[in-house]
PDB file of N, H, CA, C and O in Angstrom:
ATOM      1  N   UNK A   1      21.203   6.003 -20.861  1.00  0.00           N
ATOM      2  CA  UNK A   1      19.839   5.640 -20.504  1.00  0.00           C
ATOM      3  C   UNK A   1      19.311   6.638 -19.469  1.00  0.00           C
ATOM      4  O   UNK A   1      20.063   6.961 -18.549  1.00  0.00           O
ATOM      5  N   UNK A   2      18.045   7.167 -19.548  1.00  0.00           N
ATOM      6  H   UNK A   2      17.434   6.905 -20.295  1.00  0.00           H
ATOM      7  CA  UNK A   2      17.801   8.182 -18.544  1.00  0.00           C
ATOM      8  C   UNK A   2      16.941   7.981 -17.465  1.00  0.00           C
ATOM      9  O   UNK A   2      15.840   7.468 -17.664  1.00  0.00           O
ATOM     10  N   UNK A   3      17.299   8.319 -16.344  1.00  0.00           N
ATOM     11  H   UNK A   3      18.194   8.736 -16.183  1.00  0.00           H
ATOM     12  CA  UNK A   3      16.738   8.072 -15.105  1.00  0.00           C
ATOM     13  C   UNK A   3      15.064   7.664 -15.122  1.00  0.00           C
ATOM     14  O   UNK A   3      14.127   8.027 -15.833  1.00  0.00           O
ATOM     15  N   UNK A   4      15.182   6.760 -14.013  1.00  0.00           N
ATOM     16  H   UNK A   4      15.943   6.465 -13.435  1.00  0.00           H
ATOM     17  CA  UNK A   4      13.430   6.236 -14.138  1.00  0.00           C
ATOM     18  C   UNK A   4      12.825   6.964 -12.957  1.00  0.00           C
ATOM     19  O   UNK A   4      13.236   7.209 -11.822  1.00  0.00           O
ATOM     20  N   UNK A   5      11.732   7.219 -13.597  1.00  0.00           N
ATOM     21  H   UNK A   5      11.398   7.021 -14.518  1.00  0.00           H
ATOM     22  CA  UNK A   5      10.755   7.905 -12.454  1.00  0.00           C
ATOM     23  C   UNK A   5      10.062   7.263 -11.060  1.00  0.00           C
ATOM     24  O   UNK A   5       9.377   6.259 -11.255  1.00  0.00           O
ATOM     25  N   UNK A   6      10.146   7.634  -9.983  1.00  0.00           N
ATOM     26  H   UNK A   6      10.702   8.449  -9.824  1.00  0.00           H
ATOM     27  CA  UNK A   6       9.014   7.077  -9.307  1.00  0.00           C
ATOM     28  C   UNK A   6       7.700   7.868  -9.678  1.00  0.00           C
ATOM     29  O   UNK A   6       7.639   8.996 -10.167  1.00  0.00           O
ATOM     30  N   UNK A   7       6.804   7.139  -9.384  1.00  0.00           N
ATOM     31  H   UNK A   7       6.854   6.222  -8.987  1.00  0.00           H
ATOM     32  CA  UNK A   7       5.404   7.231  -9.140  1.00  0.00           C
ATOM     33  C   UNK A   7       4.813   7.757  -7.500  1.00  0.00           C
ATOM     34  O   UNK A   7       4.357   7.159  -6.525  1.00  0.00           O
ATOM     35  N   UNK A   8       5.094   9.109  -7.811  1.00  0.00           N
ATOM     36  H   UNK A   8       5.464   9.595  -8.602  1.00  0.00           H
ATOM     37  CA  UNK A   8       4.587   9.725  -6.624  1.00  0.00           C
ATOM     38  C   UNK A   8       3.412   9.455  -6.015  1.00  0.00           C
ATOM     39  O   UNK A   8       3.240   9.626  -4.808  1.00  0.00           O
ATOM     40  N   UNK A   9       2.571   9.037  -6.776  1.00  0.00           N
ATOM     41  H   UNK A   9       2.711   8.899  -7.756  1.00  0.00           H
ATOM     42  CA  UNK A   9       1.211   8.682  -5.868  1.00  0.00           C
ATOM     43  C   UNK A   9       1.449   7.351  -5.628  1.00  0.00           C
ATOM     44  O   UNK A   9       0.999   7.233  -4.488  1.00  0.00           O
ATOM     45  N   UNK A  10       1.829   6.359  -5.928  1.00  0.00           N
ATOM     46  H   UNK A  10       2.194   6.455  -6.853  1.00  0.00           H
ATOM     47  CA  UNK A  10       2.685   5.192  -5.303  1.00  0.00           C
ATOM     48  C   UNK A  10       3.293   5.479  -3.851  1.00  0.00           C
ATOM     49  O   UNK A  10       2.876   5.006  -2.794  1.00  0.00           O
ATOM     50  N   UNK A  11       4.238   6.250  -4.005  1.00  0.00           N
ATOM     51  H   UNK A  11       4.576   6.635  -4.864  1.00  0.00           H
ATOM     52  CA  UNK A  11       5.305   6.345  -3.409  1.00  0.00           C
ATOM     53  C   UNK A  11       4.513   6.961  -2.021  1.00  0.00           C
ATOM     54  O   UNK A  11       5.022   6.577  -0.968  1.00  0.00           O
ATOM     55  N   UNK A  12       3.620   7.645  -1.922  1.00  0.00           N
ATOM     56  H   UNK A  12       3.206   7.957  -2.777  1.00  0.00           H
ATOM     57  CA  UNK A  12       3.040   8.056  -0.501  1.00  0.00           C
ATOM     58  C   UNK A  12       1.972   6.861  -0.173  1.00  0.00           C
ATOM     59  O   UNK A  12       1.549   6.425   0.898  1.00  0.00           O
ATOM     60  N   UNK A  13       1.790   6.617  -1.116  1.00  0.00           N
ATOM     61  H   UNK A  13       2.134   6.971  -1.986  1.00  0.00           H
ATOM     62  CA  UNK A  13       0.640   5.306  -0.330  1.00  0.00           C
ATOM     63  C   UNK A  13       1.517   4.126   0.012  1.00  0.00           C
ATOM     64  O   UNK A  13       1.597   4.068   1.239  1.00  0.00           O
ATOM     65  N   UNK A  14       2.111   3.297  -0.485  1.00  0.00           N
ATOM     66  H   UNK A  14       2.046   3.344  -1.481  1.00  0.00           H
ATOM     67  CA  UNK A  14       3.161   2.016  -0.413  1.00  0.00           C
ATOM     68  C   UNK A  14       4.594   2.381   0.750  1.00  0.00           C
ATOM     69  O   UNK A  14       5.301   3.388   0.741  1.00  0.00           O
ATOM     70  N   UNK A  15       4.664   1.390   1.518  1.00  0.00           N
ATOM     71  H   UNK A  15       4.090   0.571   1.525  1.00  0.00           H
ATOM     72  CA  UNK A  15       5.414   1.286   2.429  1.00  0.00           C
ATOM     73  C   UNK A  15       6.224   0.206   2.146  1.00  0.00           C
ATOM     74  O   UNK A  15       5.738  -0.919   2.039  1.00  0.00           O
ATOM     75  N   UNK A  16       7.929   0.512   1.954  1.00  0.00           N
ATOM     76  H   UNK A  16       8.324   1.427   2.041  1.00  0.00           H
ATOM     77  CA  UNK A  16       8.431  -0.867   1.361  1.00  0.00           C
ATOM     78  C   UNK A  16       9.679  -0.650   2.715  1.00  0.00           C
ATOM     79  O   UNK A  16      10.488   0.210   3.065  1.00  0.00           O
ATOM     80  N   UNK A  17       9.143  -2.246   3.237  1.00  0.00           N
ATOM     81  H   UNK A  17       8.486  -2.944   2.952  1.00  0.00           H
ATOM     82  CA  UNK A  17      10.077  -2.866   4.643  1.00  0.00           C
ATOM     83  C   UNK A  17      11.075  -3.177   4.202  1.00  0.00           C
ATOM     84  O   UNK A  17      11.182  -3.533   3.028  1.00  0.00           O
ATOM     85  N   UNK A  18      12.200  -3.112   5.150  1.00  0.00           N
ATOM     86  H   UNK A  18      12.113  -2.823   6.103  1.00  0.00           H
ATOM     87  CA  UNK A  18      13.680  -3.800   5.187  1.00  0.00           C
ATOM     88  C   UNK A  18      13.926  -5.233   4.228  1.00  0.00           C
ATOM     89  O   UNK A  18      15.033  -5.571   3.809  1.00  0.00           O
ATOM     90  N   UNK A  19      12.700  -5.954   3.992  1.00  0.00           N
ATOM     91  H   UNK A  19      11.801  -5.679   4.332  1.00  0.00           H
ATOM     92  CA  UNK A  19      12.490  -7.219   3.198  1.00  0.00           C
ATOM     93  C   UNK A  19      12.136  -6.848   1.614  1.00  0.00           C
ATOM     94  O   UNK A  19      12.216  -7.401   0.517  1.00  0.00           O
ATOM     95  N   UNK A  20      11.912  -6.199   1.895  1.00  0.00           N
ATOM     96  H   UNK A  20      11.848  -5.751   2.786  1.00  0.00           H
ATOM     97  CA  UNK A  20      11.540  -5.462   0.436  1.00  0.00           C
ATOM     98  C   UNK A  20       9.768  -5.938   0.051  1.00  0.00           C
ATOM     99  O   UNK A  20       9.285  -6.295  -1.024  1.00  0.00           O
ATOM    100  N   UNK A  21       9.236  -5.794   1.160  1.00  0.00           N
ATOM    101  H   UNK A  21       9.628  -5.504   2.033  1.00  0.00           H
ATOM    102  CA  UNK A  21       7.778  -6.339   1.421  1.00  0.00           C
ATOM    103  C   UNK A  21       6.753  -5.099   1.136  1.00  0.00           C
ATOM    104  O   UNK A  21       6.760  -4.113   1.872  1.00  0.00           O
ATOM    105  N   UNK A  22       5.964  -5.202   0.136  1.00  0.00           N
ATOM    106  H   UNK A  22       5.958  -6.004  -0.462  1.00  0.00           H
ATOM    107  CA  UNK A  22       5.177  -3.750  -0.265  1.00  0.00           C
ATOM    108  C   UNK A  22       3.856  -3.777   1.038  1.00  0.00           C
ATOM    109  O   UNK A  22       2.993  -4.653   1.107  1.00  0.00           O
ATOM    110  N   UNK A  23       3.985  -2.611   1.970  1.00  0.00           N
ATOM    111  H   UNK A  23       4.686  -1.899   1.914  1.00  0.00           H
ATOM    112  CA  UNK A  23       2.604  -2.414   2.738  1.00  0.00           C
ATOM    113  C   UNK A  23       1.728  -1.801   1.891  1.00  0.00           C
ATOM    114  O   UNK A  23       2.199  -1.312   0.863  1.00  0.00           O
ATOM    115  N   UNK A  24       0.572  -1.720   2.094  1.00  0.00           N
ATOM    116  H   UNK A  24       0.189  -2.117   2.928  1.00  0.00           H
ATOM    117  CA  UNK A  24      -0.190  -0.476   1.953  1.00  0.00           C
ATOM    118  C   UNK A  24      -1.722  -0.322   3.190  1.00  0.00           C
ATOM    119  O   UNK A  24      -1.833  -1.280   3.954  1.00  0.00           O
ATOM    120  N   UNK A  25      -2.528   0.538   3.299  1.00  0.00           N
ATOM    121  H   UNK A  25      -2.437   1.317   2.678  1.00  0.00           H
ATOM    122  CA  UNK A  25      -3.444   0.818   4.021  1.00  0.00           C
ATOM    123  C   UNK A  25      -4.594  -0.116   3.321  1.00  0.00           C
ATOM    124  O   UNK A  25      -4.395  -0.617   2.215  1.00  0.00           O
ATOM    125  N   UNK A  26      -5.745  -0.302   4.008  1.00  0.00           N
ATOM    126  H   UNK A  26      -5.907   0.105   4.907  1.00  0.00           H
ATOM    127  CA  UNK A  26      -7.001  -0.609   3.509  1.00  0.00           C
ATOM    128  C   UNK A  26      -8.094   0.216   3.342  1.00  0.00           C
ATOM    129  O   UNK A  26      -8.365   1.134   4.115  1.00  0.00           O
ATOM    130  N   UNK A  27      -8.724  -0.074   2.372  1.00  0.00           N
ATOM    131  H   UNK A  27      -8.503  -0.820   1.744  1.00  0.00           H
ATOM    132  CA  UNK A  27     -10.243   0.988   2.324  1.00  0.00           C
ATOM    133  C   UNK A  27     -10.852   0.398   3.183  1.00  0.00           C
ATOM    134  O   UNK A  27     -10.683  -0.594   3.893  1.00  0.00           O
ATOM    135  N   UNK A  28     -11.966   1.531   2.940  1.00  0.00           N
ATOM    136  H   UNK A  28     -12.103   2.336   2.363  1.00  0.00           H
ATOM    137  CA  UNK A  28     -13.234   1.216   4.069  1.00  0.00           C
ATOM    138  C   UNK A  28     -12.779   1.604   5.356  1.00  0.00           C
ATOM    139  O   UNK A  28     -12.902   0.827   6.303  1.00  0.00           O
ATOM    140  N   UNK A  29     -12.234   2.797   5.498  1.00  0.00           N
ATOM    141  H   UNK A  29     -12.134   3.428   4.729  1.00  0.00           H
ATOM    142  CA  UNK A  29     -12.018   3.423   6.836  1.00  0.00           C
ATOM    143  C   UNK A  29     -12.059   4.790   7.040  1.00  0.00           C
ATOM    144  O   UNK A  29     -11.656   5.143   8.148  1.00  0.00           O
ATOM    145  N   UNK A  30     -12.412   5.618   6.326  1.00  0.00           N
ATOM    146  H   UNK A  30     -12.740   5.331   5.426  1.00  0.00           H
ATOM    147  CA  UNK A  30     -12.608   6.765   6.283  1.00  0.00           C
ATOM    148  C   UNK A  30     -13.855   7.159   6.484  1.00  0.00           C
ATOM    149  O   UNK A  30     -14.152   7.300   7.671  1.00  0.00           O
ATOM    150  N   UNK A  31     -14.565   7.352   5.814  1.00  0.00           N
ATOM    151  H   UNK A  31     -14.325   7.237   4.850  1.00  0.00           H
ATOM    152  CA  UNK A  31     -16.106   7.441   6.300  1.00  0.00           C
ATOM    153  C   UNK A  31     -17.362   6.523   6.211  1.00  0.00           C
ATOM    154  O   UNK A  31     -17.318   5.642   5.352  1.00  0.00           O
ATOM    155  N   UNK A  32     -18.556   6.622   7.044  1.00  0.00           N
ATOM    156  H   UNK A  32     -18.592   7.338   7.742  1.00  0.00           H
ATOM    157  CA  UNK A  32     -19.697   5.783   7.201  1.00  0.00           C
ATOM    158  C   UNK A  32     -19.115   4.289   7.782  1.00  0.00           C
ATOM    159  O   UNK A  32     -19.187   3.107   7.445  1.00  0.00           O
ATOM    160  N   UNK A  33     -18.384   5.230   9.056  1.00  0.00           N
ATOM    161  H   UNK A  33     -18.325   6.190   9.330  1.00  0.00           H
ATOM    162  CA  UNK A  33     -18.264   3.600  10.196  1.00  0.00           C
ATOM    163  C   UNK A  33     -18.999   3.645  10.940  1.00  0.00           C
ATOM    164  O   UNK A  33     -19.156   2.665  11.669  1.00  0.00           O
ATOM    165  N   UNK A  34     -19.849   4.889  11.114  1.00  0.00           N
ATOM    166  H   UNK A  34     -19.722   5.685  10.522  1.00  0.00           H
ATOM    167  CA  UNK A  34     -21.432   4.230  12.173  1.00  0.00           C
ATOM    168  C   UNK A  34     -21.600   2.567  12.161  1.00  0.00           C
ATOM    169  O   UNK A  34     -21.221   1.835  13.075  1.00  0.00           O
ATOM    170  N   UNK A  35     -22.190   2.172  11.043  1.00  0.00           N
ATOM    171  H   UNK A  35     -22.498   2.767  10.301  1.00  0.00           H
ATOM    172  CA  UNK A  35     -22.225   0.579  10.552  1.00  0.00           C
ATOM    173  C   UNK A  35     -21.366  -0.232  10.297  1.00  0.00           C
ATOM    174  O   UNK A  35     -21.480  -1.296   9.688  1.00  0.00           O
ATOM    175  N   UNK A  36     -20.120   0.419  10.931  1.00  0.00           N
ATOM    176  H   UNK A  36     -20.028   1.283  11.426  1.00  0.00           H
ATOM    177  CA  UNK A  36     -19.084  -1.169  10.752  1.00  0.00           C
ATOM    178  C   UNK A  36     -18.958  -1.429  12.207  1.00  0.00           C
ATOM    179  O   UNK A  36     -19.011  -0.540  13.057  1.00  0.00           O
ATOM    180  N   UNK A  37     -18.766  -2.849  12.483  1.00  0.00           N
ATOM    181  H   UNK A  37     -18.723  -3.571  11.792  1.00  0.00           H
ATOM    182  CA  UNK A  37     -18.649  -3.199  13.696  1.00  0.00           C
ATOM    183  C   UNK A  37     -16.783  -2.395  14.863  1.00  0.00           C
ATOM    184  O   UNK A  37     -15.848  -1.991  14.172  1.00  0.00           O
ATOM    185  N   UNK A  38     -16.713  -2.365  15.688  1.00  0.00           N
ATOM    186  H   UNK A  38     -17.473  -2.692  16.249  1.00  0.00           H
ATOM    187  CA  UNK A  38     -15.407  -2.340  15.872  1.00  0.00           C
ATOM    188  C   UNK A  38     -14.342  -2.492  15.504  1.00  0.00           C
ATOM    189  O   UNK A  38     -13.308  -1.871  15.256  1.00  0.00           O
ATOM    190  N   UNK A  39     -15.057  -4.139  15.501  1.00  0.00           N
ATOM    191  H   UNK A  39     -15.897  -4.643  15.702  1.00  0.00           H
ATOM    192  CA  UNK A  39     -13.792  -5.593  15.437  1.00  0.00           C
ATOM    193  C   UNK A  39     -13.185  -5.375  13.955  1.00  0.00           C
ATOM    194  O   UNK A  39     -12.114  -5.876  13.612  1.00  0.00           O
ATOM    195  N   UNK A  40     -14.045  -4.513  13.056  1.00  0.00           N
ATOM    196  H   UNK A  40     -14.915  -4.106  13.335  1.00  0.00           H
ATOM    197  CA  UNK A  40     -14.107  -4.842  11.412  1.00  0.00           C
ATOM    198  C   UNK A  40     -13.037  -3.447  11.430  1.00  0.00           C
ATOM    199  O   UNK A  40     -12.021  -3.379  10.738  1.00  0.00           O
ATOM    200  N   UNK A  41     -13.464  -2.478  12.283  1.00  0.00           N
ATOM    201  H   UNK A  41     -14.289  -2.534  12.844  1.00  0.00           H
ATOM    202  CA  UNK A  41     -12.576  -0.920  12.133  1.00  0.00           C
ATOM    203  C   UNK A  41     -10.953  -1.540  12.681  1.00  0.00           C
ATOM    204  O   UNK A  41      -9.838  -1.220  12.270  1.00  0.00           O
ATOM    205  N   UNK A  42     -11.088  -1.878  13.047  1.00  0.00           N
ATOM    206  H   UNK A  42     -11.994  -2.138  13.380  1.00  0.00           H
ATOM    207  CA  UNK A  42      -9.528  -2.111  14.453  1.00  0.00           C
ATOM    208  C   UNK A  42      -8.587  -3.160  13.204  1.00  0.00           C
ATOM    209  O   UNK A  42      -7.507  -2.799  12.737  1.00  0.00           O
ATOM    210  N   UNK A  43      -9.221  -4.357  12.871  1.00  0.00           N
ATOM    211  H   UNK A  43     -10.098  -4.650  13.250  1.00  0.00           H
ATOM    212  CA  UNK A  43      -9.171  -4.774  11.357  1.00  0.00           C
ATOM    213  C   UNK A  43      -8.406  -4.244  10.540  1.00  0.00           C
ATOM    214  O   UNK A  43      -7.204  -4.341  10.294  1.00  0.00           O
ATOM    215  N   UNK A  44      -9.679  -3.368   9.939  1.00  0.00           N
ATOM    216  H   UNK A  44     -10.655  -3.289  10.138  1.00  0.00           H
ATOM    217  CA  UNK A  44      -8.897  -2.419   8.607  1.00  0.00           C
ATOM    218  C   UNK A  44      -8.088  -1.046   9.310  1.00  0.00           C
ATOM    219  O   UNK A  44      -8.294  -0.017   8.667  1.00  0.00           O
ATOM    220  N   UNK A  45      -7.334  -0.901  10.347  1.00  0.00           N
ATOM    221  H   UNK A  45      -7.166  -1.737  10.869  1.00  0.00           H
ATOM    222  CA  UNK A  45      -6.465   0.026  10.722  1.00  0.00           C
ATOM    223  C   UNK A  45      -5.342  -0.392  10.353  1.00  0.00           C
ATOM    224  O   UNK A  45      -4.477   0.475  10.225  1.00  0.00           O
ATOM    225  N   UNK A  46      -5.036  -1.543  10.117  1.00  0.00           N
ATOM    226  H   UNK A  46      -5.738  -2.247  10.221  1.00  0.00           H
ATOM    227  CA  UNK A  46      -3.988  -2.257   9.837  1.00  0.00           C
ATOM    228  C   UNK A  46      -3.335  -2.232   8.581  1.00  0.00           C
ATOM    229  O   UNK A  46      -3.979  -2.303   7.534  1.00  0.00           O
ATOM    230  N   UNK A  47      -2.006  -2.127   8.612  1.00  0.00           N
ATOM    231  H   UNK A  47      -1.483  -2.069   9.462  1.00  0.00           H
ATOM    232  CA  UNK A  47      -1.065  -2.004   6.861  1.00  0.00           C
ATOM    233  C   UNK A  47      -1.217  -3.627   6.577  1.00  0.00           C
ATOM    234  O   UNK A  47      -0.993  -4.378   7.526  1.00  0.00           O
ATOM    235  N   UNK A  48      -1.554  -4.135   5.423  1.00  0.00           N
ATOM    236  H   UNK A  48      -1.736  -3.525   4.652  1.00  0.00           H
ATOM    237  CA  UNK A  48      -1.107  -5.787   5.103  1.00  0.00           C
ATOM    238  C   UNK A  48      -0.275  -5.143   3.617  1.00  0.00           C
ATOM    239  O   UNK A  48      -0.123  -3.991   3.211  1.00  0.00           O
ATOM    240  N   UNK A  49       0.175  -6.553   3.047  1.00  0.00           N
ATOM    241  H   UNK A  49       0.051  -7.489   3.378  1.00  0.00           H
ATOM    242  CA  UNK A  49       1.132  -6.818   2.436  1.00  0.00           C
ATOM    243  C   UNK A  49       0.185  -6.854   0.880  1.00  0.00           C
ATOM    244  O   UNK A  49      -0.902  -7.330   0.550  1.00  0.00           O
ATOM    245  N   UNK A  50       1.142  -6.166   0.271  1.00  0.00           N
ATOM    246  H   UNK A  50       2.024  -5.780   0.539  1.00  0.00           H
ATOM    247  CA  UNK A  50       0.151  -5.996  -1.669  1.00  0.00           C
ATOM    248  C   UNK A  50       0.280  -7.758  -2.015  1.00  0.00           C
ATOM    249  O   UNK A  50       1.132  -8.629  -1.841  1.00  0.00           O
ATOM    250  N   UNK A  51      -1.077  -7.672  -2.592  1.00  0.00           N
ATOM    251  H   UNK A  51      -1.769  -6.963  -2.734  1.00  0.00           H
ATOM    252  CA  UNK A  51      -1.010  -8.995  -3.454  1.00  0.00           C
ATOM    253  C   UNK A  51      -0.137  -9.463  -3.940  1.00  0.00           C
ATOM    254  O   UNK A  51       0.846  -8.723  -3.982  1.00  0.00           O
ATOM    255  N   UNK A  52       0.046 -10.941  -4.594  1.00  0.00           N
ATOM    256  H   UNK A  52      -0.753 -11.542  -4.560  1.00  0.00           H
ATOM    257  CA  UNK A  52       0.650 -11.446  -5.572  1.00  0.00           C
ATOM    258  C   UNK A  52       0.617 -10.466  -6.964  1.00  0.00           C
ATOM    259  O   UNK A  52       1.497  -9.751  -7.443  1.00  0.00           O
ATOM    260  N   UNK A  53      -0.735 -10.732  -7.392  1.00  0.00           N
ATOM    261  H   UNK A  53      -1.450 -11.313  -7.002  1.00  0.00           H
ATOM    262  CA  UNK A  53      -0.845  -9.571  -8.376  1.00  0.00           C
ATOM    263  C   UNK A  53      -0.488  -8.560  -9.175  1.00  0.00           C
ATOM    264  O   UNK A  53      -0.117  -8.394 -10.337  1.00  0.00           O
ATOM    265  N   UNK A  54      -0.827  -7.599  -7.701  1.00  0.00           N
ATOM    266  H   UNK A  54      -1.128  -7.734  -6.757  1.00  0.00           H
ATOM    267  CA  UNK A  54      -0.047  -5.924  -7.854  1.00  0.00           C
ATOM    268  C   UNK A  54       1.486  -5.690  -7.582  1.00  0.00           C
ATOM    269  O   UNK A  54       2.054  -4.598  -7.596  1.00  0.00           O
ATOM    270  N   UNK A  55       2.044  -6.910  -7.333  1.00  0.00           N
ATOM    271  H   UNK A  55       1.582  -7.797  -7.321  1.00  0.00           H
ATOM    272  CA  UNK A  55       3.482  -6.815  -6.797  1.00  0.00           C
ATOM    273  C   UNK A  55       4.486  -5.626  -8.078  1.00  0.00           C
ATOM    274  O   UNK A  55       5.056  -4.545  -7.933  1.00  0.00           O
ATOM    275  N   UNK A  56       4.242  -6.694  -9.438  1.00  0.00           N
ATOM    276  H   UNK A  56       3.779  -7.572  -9.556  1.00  0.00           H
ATOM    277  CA  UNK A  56       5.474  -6.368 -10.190  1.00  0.00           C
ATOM    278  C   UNK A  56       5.462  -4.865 -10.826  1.00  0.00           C
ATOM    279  O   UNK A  56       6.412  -4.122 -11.074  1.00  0.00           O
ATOM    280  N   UNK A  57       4.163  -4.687 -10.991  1.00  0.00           N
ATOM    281  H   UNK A  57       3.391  -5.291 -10.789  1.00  0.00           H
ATOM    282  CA  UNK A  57       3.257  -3.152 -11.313  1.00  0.00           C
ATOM    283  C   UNK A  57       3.579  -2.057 -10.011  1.00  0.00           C
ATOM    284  O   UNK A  57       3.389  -0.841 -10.055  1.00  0.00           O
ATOM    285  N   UNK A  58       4.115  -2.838  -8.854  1.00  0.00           N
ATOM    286  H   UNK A  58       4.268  -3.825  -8.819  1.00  0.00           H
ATOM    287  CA  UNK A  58       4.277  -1.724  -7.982  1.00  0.00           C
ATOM    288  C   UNK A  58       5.832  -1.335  -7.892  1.00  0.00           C
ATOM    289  O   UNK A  58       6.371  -0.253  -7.659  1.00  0.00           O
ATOM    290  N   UNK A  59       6.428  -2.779  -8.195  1.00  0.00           N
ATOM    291  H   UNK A  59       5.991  -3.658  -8.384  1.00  0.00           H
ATOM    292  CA  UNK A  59       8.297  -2.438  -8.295  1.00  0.00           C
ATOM    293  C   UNK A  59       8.450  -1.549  -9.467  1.00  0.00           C
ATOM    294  O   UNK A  59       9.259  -0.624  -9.542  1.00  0.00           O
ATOM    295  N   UNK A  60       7.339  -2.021 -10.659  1.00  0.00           N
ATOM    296  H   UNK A  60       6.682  -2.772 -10.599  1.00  0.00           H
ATOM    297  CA  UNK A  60       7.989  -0.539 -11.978  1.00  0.00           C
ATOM    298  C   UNK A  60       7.508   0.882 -11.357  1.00  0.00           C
ATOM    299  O   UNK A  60       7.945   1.821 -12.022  1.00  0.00           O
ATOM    300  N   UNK A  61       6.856   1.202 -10.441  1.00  0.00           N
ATOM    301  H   UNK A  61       6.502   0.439  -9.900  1.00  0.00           H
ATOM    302  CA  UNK A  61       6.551   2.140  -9.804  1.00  0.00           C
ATOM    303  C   UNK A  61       7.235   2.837  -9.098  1.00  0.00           C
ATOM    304  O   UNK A  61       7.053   4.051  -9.189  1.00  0.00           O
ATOM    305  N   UNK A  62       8.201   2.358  -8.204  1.00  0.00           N
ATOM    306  H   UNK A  62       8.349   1.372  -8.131  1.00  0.00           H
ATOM    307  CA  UNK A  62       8.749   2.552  -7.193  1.00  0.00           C
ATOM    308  C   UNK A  62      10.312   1.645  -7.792  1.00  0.00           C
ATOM    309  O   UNK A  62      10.777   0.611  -7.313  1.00  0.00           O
ATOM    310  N   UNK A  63      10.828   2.433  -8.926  1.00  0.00           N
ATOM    311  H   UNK A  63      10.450   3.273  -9.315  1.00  0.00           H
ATOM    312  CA  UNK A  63      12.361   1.632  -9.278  1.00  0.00           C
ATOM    313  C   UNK A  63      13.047   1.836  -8.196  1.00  0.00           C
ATOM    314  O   UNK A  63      14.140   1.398  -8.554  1.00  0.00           O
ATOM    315  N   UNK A  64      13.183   2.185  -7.138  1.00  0.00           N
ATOM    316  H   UNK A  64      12.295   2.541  -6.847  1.00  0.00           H
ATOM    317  CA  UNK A  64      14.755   2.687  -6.333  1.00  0.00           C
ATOM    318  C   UNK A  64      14.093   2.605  -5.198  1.00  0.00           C
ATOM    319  O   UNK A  64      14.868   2.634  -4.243  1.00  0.00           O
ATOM    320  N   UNK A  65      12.769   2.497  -4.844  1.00  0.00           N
ATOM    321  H   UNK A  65      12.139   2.473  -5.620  1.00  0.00           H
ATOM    322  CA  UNK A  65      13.026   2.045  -3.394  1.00  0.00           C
ATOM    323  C   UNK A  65      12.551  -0.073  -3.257  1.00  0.00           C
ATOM    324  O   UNK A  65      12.954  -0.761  -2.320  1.00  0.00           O
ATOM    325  N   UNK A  66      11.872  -0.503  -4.161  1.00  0.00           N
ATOM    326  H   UNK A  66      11.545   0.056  -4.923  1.00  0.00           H
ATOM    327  CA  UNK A  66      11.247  -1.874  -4.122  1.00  0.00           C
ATOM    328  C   UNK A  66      12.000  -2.813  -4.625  1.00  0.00           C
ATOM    329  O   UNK A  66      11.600  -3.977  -4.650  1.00  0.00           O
TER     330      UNK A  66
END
């Protein structure tokens, strides 16, 4: 059987913790924050945890580290 690929563009965006917990970054932080409040920037600086969802689509992504 021959080796499975990661998904390199996965693999730099997704952060997988000691739990095997998928991070990733949020949009809406790169440009046109004139109009976001602070509270909303400081917010989205933050890594949270991938959906229910996107979970199983991100383990075939990432075979060997998720």
């Amino acid at each position: 059987m021959p080796k499975l690929r990661t998904h390199k563009g996965a693999q730099k965006r997704i952060k997988v913790t000691a739990k095997k917990k998928l991070l990733h970054a949020q949009a809406n932080k790169s440009h046109i924050l004139t109009k976001k409040a602070s509270k909303r920037k400081r917010r989205l600086g933050k890594m949270v945890e991938a959906s229910p969802a996107d979970r199983k689509a991100l383990k075939a992504m990432l075979p060997y580290d998720a």
